[in-house]
Each structure stands twice: as C-alpha cells, then as structure tokens.
N, C-alpha and C positions, 0 to 999 in steps of 0.2 A: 488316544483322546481320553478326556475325563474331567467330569463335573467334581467339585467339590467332597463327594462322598466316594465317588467308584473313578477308577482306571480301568481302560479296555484296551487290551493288546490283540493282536489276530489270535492267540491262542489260549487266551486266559482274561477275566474279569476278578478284579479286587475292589470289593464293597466296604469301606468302612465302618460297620453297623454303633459299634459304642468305644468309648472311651475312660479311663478311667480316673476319676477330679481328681484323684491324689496322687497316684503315680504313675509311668509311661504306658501302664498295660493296655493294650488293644482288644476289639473282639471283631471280628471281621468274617467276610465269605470269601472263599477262594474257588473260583470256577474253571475250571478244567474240562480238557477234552472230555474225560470219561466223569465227568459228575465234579456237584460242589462240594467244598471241602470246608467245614466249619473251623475257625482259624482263632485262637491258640492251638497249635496240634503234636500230638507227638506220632513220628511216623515208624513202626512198625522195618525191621532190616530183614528179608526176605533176601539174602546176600546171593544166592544162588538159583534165583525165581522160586524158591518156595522159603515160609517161615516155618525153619526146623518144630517139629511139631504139630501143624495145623493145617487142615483142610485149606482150600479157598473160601470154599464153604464158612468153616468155623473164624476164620480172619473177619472175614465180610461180619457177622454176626455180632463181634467185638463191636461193631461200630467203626471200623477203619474204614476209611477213602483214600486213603493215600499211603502206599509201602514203597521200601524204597528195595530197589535190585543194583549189581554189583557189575560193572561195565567190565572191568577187569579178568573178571572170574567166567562172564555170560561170553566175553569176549575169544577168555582161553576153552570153553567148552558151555554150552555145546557147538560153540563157532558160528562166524556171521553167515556161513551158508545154509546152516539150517534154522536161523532166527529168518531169513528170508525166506528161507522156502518154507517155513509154517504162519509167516504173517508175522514178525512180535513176539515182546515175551509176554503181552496178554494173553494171547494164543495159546503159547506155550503153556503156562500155567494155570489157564484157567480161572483168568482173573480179571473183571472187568469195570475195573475202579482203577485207579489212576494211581501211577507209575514215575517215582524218581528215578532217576539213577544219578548217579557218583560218577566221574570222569574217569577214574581210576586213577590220580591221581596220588589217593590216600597212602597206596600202595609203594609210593615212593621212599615213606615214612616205613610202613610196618614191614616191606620188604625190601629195605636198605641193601641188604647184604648180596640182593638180588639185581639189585638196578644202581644206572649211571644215566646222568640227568646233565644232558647237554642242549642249547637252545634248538636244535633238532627237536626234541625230545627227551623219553624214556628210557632206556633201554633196559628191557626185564628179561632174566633166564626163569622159565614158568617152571613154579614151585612142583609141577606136576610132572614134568619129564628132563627139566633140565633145557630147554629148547630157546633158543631166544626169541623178543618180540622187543619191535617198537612200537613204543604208544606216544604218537605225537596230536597236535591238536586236532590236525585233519582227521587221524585214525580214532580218536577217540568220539569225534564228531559222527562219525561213518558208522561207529557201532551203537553209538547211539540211534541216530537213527535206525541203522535195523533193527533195535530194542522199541524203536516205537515209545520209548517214553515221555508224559504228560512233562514231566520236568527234567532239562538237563541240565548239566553243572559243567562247566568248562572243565577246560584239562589247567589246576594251575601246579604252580612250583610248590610244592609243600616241603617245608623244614620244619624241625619242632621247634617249639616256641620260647624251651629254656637251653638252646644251642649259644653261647655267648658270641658266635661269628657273626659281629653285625653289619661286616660286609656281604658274605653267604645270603644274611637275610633283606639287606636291600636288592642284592642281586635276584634272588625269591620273587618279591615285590612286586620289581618291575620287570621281572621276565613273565609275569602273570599276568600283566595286563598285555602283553604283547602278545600272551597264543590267546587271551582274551578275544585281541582282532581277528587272529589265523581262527579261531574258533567262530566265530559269527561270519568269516569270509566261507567255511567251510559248511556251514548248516544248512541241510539242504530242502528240510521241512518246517522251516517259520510259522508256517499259519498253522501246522498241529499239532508244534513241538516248541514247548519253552525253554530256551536258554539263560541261565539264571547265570552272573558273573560272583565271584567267589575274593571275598578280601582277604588281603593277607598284610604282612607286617609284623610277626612276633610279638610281644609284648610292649614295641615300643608305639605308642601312641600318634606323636606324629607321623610316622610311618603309616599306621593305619589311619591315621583322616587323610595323609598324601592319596593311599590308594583308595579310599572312597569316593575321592573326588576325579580319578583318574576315572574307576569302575561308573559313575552314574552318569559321567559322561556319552559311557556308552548306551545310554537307555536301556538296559537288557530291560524283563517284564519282570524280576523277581534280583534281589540280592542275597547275596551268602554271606555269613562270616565264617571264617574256615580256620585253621590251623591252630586252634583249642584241642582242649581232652586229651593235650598230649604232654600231661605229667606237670603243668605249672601250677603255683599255687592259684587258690580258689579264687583270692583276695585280686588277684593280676588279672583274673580270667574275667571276673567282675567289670573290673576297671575298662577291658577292650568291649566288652558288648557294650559296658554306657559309653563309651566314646563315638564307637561307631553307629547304634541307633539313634544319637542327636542329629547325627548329620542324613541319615538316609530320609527318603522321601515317606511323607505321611502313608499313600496309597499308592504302596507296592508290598509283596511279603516278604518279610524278613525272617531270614533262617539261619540260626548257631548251628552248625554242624557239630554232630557226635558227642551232645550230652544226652544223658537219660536216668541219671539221678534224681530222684521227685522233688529234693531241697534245688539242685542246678535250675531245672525246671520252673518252678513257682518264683524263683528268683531273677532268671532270664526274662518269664514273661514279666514282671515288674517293673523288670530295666527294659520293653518295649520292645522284646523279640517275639516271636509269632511260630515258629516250626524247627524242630528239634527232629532228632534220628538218633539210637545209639542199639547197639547188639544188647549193654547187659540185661535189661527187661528177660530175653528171654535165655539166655546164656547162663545167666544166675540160677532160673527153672530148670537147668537141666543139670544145676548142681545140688540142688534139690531145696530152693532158696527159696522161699513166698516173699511178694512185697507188698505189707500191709502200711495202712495210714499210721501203727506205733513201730513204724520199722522192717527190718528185711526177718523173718523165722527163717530159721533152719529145723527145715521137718525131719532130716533125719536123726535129730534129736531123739532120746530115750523118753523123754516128757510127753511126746506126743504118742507114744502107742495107744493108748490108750484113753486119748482125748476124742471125745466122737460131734466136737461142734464142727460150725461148716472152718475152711481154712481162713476166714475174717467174716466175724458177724457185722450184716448188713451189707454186706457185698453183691455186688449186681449181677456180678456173673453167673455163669451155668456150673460151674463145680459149686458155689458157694451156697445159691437158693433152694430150698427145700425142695423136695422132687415130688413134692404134692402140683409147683408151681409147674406150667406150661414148657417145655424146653431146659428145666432143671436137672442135673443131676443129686442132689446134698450128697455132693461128696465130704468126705467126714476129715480130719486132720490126721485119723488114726489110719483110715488109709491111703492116704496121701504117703506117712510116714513105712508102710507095713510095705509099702510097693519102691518110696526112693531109690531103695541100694539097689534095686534089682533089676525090675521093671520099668521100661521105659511107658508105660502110659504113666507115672508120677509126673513125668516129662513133661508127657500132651499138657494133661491137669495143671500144672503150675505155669508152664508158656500160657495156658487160659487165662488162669488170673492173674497170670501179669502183664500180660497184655491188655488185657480189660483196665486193669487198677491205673493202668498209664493215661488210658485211652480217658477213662471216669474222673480222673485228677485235671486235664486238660476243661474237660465237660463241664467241672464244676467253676474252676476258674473264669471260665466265658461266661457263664453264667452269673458268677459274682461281680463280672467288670459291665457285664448287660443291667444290671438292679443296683450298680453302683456301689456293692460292698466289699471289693477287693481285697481293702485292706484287712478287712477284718475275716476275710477269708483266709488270706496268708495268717495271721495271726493265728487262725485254729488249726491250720494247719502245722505250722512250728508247734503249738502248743502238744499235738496228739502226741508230734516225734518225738518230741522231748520236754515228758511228764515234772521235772527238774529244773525248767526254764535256761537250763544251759547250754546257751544256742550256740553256734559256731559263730566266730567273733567276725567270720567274713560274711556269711548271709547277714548279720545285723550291722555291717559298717553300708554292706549295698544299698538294705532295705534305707537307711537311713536316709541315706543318699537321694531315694525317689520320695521323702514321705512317709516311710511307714517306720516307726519306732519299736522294734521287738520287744525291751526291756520298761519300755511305760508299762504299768502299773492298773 
C-alpha cells in the first residue's frame, strides 16, 4: 500500500521526503527490519561478514545502517549450518543494523573460469578447495534466508556489459527474470526479508526498459540495476541508469550495484538512483590510498613523512579530528605514511576515512537535495576534484542531461 509520499511492504517502508527542481535526485527514508536508513546511500562491502579493518563497533560509528555481506562466500564458509545454528549473520558478526546481501550471482562474472551457468543454475568449483556447488535460485534463496538479511537480491544471469554476444545477452535478460519467479516462489521469509529484483540487459537500452517492465511487474519492494562496473565506458554506464530510473516507480529504492567512485556516485544520484556498494572505498585503504574531496593521496608517498596535518583538513572522522575532540584520534598524515608499508593499522586508519568520506559525501548530498541546492552542490564538488575545470567529458554530457551545466561559467 502507499499514500503519495511513502510505500509500505511487509518488510520495508520508503518515505519520499524531497526532491530535487532541477535534476532527478531524491532524498528519502528507508525502513528496515534492523533500523532506518537515510537514502542517498553508499553501502559499506563487509564480503565475508566483517569489513576488512573495522570493528562492528567502529562500522556502526561511521554512520553506516546498511552493509552489505556476500551470499557466495558466507554460503561457502562458514556454511548454512552454522549461520542456523548461531541465528544470522547479525549474530555472527556482531552487527545490528541492516544487512544486504548479493545473490552471488556476481560471482558468475568475476569467477568465470570457475563456473557454468545453465537454466538449472550456477555451477561453481569453490575457489577454496576445489569442490563443486550449485547455486540455483532456490539455493541462493535458502542461504539467504539463513543469512537473515534486511535486503536480498535474486540470483540473476550476469554477463559483462561490453561482451558483444547479443544473443548471450538477451538469453541473460530473460533468463533473469525467470529465477526472478523461482526466486520469489522460493522466499521463505517475506514479511522480514526484502527481495529486491535486479535489471539486466548490457548496454543495450531497449533491453533494459524490456526488462524493467518485465521486473516491476513483479512488485518486488526495491529494484536493482545490475550488470555495470564491469569495464564499460562511463559515457554507456550513464546512459543505462537514466534509461532505467525514468521508468522505475517514484516510491520504491533504487540501487546501481557496484559503483563507489565519489564522481560515479554524485552522478548516479543526479540521474535519480539512491544506493550504491562497491569494495574499492576500502580496498584502496589497504593500498595505502586516502579519498579526499581534491582526490585519491597516496600516503606512501615520501611527501608525507613528514607532513603532521590531519589525513584531510576538516574531515569528520576519528583519525582526522584533533584529539583534543571527544572520540578523536588527530591522527597525522606523517603517520599514516611512517606505518603504510608496514603496518597494518595504516589499514584500520584509512578504511576509517574512507569509509567515513563515502558515508559524509552521500550526507551532504541529501542534504543539498533537502534545501534544494543540489546542483550547486555537485558543482563544488567537481570543482574541489578538479581545481582546472577539466571535467570528464562524460560526468558533464550526464549532468547536462538532468539540468546541471558543468562548464557555465
């Protein structure tokens, strides 16, 4: 059911709170089993029920409500026996905020080499011993549910997007919306558990409005767009989010899977998407990468030895604040840089703020689409990253697209 502002499904509530006059962005609530989730979002990949580096504790603290875990990976160990016998992988982790998971689908793609993909299913030899598994819709249904998570994601056909087999890719398509149904016939916990359905289509456009009108048919409470971030241009990757968030429903969330670059990001939400996931946030931190508003540092640079401001001035996080402040550490850049190569707390320290930096980039956006200054929020944002005005020619063909002119003056 739903009034004009909010949708309510048995296991989820989407509030529309503002809009923005100029271009598609949203700012919304997302209610969940385990707590609301303020919506532009970027979620936080916890692939293995914990995010490499961080407490539950220090996660929760960033401001996160929503991570996502890995069906695939929770599925291959610690196994659905003992996700049953300890409750979840809230339980498990120590985590009591709300919970995506992925179909493990993904795994289609990044472990090719490992799996055969027939309308059965998956068929995977796990990376870990060699052993086979199928992962069909039912089975990925099942382990979901033992994972207990606030949002699930079907099992679909994933192909990458710049594959030129565009028979392959219709076969993709419409073999996804078909465990779409094996998937909603196999869900066994509706009223505590969201099943989100996932578009596909590659790059061609009709293809993806075919299957978005396939997927809303099916009422799921949430839609995905899927089969991005894998290697096509920016300019193409643009083109399928606006295509496909014209047609999706005002009050429901919409989610690009697998971006998490801050330009991908501020440009998605523009084009009128709402929730994002990707590893490098914190993947990059452990190559010893900061992601500030002028850019990605590399602290194991020689520059910084001997730099002792915090790792971005004016930054909100707990490495960044003076350590006069309450819960601060001022941690410095010179030891950020003096621990990199060595020490894995540089590790902790930059998955902080860059986690934070994701979390604070999303914060600000809602906020600029709530007071109605959007655009001029993206605009200071492009401006920070690039002091030279020399934008990338695809953020400034999208932005244009919704309203907002990069190169006006």
């Amino acid at each position: 059911m739903a009034s004009n502002k909010t949708f309510t499904s048995p296991a989820l509530s989407f509030e529309l709170v503002a809009r923005c006059s100029v271009t598609r962005a949203r700012a919304s609530i997302l209610t969940l089993p385990h707590g609301s989730v303020n919506l532009p979002i970027f979620m936080p990949v916890a692939t293995q029920a914990s995010l490499k580096g961080l407490t539950p504790e220090q996660l929760e603290a960033t401001g996160c409500r929503l991570c996502l875990n890995n069906t695939y990976h929770l599925g291959l160990k610690p196994g659905q026996e003992v996700l049953d016998a300890v409750g979840g992988a809230h339980k498990l982790q120590g985590w009591n905020r709300n919970i995506l998971t992925d179909s493990g689908g993904f795994q289609m793609v990044s472990l090719l080499k490992l799996a055969n993909i027939t309308e059965e299913g998956v068929r995977f030899l796990s990376p870990h011993d060699g052993s086979p598994m199928l992962l069909t819709p039912e089975h990925s249904m099942s382990l979901q549910n033992s994972i207990g998570s606030d949002i699930m994601m079907q099992l679909d056909d994933v192909i990458v997007t710049t594959s030129p087999d565009k028979a392959r890719m219709r076969e993709a398509m419409e073999r996804s919306v078909r465990w779409l149904d094996r998937c909603i016939a196999a869900h066994k916990n509706p009223h505590t558990q969201n099943l989100f359905c996932i578009i596909q289509g590659g790059l061609d456009l009709d293809m993806r409005r075919e299957c978005c009108r396939e997927m809303l048919a099916r009422d799921t409470p949430g839609i995905a767009i899927g089969g991005l971030s894998g290697g096509e241009a920016k300019d193409d990757f643009c083109r399928v989010v606006a295509a496909c968030t014209e047609l999706l429903p005002d009050l429901k969330p919409r989610y690009v899977m697998g971006i998490g670059y801050p330009e991908d990001l501020i440009v998605s939400v523009a084009l009128g998407a709402d929730m994002f996931d990707c590893v490098w946030p914190t993947r990059t931190a452990r190559f010893g990468n900061a992601i500030t508003k002028h850019g990605v540092l590399n602290m194991k640079r020689e520059m910084y030895a001997a730099d002792f401001g915090p790792i971005e001035d004016g930054c909100g996080c707990p490495c960044c604040r003076p350590i006069e402040e309450e819960g601060a550490m001022g941690i410095t850049r010179a030891f950020v840089h003096h621990n990199a190569a060595k020490e894995t707390v540089a590790a902790h320290l930059l998955t902080l703020h860059n986690v934070w930096y994701q979390l604070d980039l999303m914060r600000g956006a809602r906020e600029a689409i709530i007071e109605d200054r959007f655009p001029g929020f993206v605009r200071g944002f492009f401006g920070n990253l690039y002091p030279d005005r020399n934008y990338p020619s695809w953020a400034v063909d999208a932005l244009k697209g919704v309203g907002i002119d990069l190169l006006e003056s």
